[in-house]
N, C-alpha and C positions, 0 to 999 in steps of 0.2 A: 680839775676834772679832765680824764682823757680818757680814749676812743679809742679800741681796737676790735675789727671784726665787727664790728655791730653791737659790738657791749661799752657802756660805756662806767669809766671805773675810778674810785678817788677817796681821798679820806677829807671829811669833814667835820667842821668841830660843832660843837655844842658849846652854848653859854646860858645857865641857869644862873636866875639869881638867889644868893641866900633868904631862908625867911628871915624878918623882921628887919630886913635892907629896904632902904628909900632906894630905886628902881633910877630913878636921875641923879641920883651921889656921882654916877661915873661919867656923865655929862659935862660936870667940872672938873674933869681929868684934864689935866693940859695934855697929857701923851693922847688922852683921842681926840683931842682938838688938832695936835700936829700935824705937816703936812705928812711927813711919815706914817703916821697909821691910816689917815684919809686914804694914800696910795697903795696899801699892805691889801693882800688879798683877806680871806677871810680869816683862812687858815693861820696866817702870820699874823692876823690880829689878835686873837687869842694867843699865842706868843708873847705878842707885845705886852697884852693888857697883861697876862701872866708875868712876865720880867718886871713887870714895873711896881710889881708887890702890889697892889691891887688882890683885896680881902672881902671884896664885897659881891664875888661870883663863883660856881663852882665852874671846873673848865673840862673839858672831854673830848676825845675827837673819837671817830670812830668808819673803818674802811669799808666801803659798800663798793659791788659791781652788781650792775643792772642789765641783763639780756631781753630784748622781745620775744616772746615766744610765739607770735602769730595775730591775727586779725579779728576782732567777733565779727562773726558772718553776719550779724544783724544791725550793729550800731556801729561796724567800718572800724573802732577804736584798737588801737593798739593793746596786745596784753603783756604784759611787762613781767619780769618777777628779779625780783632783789635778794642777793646774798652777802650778808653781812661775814665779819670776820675781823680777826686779830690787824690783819696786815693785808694791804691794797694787794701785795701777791696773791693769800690767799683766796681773799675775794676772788678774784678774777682766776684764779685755778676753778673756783668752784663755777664760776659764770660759765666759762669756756668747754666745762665737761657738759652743761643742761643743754649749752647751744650744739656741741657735737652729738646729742642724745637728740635732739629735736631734727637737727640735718639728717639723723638714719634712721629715725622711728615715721621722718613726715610731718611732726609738731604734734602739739599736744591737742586731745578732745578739747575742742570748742561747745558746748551745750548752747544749741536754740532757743531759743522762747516759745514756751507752745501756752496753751490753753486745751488744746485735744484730749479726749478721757479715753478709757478703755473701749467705751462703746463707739465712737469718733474714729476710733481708727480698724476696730477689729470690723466693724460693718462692710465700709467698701472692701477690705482683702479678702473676707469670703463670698460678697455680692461677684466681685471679680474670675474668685472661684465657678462660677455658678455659671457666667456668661463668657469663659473660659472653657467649660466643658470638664473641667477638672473634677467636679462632683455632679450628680444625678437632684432631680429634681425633689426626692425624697431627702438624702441629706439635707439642699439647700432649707428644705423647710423646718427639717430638725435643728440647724444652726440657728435661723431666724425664731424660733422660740424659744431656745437658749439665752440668744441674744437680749430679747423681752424679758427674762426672769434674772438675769443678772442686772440689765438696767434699775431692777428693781431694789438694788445693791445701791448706797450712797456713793462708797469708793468708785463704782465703777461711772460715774458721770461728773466726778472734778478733774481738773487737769492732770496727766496721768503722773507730772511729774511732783505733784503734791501729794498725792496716795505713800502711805506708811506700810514698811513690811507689816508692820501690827495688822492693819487691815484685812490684807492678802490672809494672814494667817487666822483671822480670825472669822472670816467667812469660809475659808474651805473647811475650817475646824465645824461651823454648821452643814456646811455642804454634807461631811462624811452621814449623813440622816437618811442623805439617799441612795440612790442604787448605784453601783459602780459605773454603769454605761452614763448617768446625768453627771456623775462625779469628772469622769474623765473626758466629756464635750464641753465641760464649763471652763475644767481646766487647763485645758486647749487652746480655749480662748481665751482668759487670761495670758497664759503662758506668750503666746502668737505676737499679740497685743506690745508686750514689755519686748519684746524681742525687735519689732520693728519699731517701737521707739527709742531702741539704743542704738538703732544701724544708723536709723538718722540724728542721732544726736540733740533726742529731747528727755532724754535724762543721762544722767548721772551714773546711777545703779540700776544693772538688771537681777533684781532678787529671784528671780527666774530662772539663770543660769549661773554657771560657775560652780564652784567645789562649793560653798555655802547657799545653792539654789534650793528653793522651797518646793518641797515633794509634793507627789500628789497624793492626798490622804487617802485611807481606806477607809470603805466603808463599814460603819457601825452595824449596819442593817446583817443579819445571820441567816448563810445562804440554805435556805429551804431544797432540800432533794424530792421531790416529786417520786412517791412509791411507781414504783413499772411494775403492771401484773403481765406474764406474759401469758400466752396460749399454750394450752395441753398438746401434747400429741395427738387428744381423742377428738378437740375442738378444732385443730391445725387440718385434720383429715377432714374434718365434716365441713370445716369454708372452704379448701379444697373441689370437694364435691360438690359443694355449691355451686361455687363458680362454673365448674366444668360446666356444669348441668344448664346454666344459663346464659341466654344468646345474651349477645353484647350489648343488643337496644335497652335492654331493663338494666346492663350493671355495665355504663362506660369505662369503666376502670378496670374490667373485671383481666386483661390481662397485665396490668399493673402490677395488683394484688398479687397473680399468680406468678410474677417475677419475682417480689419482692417475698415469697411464701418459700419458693423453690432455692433460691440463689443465696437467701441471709442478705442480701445486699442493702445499703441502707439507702434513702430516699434522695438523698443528695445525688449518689450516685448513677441513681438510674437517670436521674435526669440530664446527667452529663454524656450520656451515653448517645 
């Protein structure tokens, strides 16, 4: 075995026995009794025992290089990976290309251990929200019933990195039942949810994002247009005249209306004014 850079790299053989071979036949070998093979490394044993016409084993060797790739940030252990190949070069071509991908990428994603669910984490980042100023106190409470009616979700209360795309897909697929606005505050929070558990690295996959991320459905529900009757010309004069006709005490709006009568403006508007 030997060591360059921090990989370390070598061929090693293999020694399988045949079936229907007694396993201590080559026990009473005098060549592995010799001092010569007691001193041969592994490698030359297999050699040996091979030269020596010895029929009672298959032989194989085979070239590995082994790089670390980094530390699990929870159990301190080394994480290792092995690339096999033809020839000890090989090998070690391929070890030396993952360790110069790991020196310019930073190492590879480590995944935490979590137990945390959707609701576990999505809770404090909008509570946060809330006591941030980032949202008004009406959102905040639209979140926190959301919140409530998805807990009611299995998926959304195992560890999130145990939750299956199936899942995901199979409650939005009920979701679509509702109105677009409950549609896209649930799926927000899902969404949010898998997002800050990939930052931090308690999962694996964000089904969430990326070129194969999970859409937001549409909803099934068929949007209803509300008939608008508008006013005649002969009725738009007669509230007109109304209004003029009346002091302000009986009709506090009554110059509202009369903007809104005279100008086409619509209500938003006035109020920005």
């Amino acid at each position: 075995m030997s060591k360059i850079n921090g990989i370390t790299y070598g061929t090693y053989p293999s020694i399988r026995p045949k079936k229907n071979v007694d396993k201590s036949v080559c026990e009473n070998c005098e060549i592995c009794k010799s001092k010569k093979y007691q001193l041969a490394d592994s490698l030359e044993r297999m050699h040996i025992c091979r030269d020596s016409g010895c029929n009672n084993f298959y032989f194989s060797q085979t070239s590995k290089a082994t790089v670390i790739l980094g530390r699990d940030t929870i159990t301190r252990k080394e994480l290792k990976k092995t690339f096999v190949a033809e020839t000890e070069e090989q090998a070690l071509s391929l070890a030396l290309e993952a360790k110069l991908n790991i020196d310019k990428n930073g190492g590879p994603r480590i995944i935490n251990k979590t137990n945390l669910s959707i609701i576990d984490i999505a809770t404090p980042l909008y509570m946060e929200d809330y006591k941030l100023h980032k949202i008004n106190s009406n959102t905040h409470n639209k979140n926190t019933t959301n919140l409530k009616m998805l807990e009611k979700s299995a998926f959304t209360t195992k560890p999130i990195n145990k939750v299956s795309r199936l899942e995901i897909v199979d409650y939005l697929n009920e979701l679509a039942e509702y109105s677009p606005t409950t549609i896209k505050e649930r799926f927000r929070i899902i969404k949010r949810a898998f997002d800050y558990a990939y930052s931090q690295n308690l999962i694996k996959d964000n089904y969430m994002d990326g070129y194969n991320a999970i859409e937001k459905p549409k909803t099934k529900i068929a949007k209803v247009v509300p008939q608008k009757i508008a006013l005649t010309l002969e009725k738009e004069k007669q509230l007109i005249d109304y209004l003029e006709a009346t002091p302000i005490y009986k009709c506090k709006h009554k110059y509202l209306f009369l903007l809104l009568l005279t100008t086409g403006m619509r209500i938003g508007e006035v109020y920005r004014i």
